[in-house]
LUMPAVO-925516 format. One line per field, with one value per residue: x, y, z of N, C-alpha, C in turn; residue number from 1. Coordinates in steps of 0.001 Angstrom, whole numbers, plus 500000, padded with zeros to 6 digits. Layout:
<lumzas>
nu <- (X; ...)
nv <- (Y; ...)
nw <- (Z; ...)
cau <- (X; ...)
cav <- (Y; ...)
caw <- (Z; ...)
cu <- (X; ...)
cv <- (Y; ...)
cw <- (Z; ...)
num <- (NUM; ...)
</lumzas>
This chain:
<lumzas>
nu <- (873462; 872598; 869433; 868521; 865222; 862851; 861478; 857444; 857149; 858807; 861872; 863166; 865224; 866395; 865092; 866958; 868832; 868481; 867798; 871217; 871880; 872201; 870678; 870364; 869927; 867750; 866000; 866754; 865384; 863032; 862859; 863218; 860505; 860409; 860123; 858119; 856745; 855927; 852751; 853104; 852052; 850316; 852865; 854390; 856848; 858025; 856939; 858325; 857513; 857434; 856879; 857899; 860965; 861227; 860662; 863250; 864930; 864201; 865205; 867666; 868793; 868203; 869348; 871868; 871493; 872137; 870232; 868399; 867298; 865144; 863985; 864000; 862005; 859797; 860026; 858545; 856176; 854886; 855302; 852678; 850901; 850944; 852313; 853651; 854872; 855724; 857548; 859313; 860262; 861819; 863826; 865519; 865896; 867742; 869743; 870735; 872448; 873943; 875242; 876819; 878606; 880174; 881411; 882709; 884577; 885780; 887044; 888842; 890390; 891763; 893510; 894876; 895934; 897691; 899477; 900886; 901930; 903738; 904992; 906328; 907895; 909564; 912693; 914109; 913850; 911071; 908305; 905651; 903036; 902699; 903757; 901390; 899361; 899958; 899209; 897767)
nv <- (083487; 085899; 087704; 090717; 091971; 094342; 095523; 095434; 098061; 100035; 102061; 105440; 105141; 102024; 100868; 101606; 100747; 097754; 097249; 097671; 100331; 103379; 106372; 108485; 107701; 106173; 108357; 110097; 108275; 108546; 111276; 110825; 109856; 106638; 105504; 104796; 107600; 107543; 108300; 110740; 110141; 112724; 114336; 112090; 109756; 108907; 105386; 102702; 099405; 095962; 096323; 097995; 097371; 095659; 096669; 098857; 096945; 095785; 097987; 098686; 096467; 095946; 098168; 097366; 095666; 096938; 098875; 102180; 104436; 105993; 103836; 101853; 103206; 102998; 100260; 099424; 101013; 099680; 096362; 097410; 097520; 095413; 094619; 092707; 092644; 094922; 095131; 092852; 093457; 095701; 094406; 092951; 094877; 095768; 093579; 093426; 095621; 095454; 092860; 094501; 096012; 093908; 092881; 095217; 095090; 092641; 093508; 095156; 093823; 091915; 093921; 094887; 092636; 092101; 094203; 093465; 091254; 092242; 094137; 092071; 090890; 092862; 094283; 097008; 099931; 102265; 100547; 099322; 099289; 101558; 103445; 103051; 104094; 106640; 107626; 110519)
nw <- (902955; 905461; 906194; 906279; 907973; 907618; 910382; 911405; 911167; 910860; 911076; 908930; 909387; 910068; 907818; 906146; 907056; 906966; 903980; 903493; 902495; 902349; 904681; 903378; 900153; 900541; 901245; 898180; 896487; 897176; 896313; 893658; 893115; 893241; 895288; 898020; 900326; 903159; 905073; 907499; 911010; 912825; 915350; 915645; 913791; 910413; 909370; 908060; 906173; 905366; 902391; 901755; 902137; 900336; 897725; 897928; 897445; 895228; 893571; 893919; 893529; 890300; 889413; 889949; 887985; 885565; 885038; 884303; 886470; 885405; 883990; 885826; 887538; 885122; 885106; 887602; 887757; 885493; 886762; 888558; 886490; 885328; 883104; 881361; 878239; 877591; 880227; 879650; 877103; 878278; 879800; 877501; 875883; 877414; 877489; 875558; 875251; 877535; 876163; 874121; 875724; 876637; 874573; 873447; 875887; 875526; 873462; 874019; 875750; 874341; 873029; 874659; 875324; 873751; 872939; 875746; 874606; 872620; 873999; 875657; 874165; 872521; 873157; 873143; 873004; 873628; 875333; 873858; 875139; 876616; 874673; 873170; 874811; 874491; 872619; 870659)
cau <- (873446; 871636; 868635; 867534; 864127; 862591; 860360; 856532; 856711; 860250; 862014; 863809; 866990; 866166; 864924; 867827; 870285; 868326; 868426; 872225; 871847; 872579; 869232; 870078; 869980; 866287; 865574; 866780; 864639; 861679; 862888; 863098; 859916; 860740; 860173; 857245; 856776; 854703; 852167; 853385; 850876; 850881; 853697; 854790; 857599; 856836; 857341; 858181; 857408; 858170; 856285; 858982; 862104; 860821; 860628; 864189; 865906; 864084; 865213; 868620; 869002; 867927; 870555; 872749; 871639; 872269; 868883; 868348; 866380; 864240; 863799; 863272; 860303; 859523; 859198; 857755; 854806; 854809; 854747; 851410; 849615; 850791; 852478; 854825; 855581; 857146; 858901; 859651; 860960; 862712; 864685; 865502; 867652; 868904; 870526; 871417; 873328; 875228; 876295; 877292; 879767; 880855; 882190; 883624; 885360; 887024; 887779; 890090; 890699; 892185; 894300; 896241; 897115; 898324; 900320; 901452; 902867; 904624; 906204; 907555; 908821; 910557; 914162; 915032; 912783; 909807; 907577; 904409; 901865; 903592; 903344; 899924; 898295; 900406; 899283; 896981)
cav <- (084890; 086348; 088502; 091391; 091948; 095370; 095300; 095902; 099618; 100002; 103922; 105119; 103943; 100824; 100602; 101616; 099140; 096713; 097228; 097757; 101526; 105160; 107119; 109396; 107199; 106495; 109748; 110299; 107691; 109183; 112436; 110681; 108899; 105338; 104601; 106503; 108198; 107294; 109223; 110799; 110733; 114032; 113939; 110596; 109393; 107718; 104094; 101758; 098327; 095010; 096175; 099307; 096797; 094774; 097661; 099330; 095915; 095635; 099422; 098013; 094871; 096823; 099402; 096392; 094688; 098573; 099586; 103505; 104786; 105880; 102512; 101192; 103491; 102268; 098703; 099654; 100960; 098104; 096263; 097773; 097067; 093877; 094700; 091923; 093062; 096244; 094718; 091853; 094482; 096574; 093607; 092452; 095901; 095771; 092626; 094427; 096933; 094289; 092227; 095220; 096391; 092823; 092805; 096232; 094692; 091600; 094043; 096002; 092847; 091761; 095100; 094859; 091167; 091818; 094822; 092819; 090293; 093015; 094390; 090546; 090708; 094013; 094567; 097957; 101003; 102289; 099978; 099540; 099689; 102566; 104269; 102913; 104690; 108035; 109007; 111725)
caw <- (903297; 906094; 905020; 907456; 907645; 908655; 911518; 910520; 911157; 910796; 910776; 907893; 909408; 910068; 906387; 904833; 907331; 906232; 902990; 903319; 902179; 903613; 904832; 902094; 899091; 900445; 900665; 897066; 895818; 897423; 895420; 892226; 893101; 892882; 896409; 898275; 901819; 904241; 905708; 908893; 911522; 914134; 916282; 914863; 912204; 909318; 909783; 906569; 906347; 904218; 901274; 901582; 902129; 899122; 896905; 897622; 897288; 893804; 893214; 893857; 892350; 889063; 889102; 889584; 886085; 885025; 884382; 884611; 887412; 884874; 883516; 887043; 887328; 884794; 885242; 889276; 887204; 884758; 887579; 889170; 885682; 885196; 881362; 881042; 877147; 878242; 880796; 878839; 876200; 878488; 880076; 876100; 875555; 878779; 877546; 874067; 876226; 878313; 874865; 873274; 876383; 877143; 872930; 873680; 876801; 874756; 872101; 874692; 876358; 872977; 872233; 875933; 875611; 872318; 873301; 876591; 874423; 872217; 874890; 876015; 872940; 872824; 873887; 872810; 872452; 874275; 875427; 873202; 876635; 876774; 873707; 872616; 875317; 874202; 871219; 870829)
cu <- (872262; 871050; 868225; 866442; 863708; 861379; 859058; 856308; 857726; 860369; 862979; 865459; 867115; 865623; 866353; 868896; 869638; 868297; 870496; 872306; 872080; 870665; 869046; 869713; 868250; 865641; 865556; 866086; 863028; 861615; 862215; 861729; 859320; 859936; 858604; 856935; 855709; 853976; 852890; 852358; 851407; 851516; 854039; 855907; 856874; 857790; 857292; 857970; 857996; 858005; 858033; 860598; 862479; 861276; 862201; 864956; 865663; 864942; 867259; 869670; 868855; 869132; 872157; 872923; 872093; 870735; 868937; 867380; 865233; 863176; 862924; 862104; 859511; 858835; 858706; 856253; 854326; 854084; 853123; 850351; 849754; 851231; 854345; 855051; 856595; 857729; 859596; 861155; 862327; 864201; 865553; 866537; 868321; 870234; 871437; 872530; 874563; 876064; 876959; 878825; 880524; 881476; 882882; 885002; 886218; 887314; 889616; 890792; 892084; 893888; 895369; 896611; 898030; 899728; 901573; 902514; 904005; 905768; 907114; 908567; 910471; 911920; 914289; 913764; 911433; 908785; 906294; 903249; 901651; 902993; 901657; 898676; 898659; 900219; 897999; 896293)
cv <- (085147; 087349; 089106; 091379; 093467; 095348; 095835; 097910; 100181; 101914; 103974; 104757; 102466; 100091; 100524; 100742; 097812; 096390; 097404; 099289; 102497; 105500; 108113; 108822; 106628; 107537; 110514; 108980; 108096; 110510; 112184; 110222; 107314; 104549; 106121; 106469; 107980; 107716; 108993; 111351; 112338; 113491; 113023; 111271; 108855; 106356; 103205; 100436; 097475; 095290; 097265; 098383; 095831; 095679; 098106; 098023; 095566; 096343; 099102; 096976; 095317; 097597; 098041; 095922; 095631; 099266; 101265; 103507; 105407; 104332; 101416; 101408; 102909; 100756; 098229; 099824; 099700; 096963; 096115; 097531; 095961; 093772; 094112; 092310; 093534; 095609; 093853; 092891; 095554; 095704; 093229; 093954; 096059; 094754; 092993; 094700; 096018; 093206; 093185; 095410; 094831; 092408; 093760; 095729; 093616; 092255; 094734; 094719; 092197; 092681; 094420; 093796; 091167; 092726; 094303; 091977; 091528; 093601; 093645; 090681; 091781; 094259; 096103; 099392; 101619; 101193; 099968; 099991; 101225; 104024; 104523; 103795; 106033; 108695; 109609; 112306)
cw <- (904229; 905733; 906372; 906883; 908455; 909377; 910488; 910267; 911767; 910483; 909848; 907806; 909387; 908916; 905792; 905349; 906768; 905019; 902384; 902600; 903166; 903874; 903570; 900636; 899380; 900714; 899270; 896441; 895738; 896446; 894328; 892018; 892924; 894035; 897117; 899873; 902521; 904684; 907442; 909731; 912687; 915058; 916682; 913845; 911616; 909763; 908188; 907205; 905298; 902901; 900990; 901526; 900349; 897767; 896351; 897450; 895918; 893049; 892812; 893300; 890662; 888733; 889189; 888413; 885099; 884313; 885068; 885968; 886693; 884587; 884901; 887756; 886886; 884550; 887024; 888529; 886222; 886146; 888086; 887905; 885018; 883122; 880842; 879584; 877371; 879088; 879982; 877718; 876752; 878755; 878529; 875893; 876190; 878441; 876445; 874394; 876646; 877272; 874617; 874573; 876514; 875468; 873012; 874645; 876380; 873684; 873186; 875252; 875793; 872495; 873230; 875551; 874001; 872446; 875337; 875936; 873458; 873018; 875500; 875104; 872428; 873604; 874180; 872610; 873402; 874196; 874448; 874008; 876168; 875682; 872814; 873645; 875341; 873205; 871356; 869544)
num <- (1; 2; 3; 4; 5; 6; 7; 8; 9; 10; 11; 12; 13; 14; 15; 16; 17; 18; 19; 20; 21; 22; 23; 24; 25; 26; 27; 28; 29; 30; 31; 32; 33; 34; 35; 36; 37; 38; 39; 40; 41; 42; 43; 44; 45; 46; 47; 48; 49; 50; 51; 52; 53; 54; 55; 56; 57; 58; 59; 60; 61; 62; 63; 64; 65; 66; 67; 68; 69; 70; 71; 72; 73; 74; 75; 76; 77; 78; 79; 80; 81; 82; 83; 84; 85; 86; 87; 88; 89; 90; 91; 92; 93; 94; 95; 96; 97; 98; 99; 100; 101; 102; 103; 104; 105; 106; 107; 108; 109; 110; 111; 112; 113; 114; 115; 116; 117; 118; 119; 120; 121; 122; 123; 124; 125; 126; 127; 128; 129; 130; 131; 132; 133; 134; 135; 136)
</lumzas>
């Protein structure tokens, strides 16, 4: 995979193509404060750099593993004081989280192939698919 890189004093478009993002979704990070704004000098933009490409690709990659945007605050400040526990800890329910849905997901997984084969089976009558997702 080719990896852009944003120039050293890159604009916030050129941040967010390189990160593969809209301008707005780094603008709403700057909201939430995740990601932070540059000083703009007089009659200047602000200009981001690598530290800024680094950051939203973390910001990113996070919301991928499903961590909150809280959470990703979170472990941005973690981070800056160096408190591998808490992260340690946060990563550790993160994983909780992801067992628990991935047992939910072979539970359903489970139901359909069961009701798939019912319905192989079936000649005569409403489908089971059918009906199992009709009641109320």
């Amino acid at each position: 995979m080719v990896r852009i890189q944003a120039k050293n004093s890159d604009t916030i478009g050129g941040l967010a193509s390189a990160a593969g993002v809209g301008v707005e979704t780094v603008r709403f990070y700057q909201r939430r404060g995740l990601l932070p704004e540059p000083p703009r000098p007089p009659g200047e933009i602000r200009r981001y750099g690598e530290a800024d490409l680094k950051r939203l690709r973390f910001i990113r990659s996070a919301q991928a593993a499903g961590f909150t945007l809280a959470e990703i605050k979170e472990l941005l400040e973690l981070d800056a004081a160096d408190d591998r526990a808490r992260a340690r800890e946060l990563a550790q329910a993160r994983i909780a989280a992801l067992d628990e849905k991935i047992e939910e997901l072979r539970e359903a997984r489970d139901s359909l192939a069961g009701l798939a084969t019912a319905c192989a089976g079936k000649r005569r009558g409403p489908c089971p698919i059918l009906t199992a997702f009709d009641r109320r």
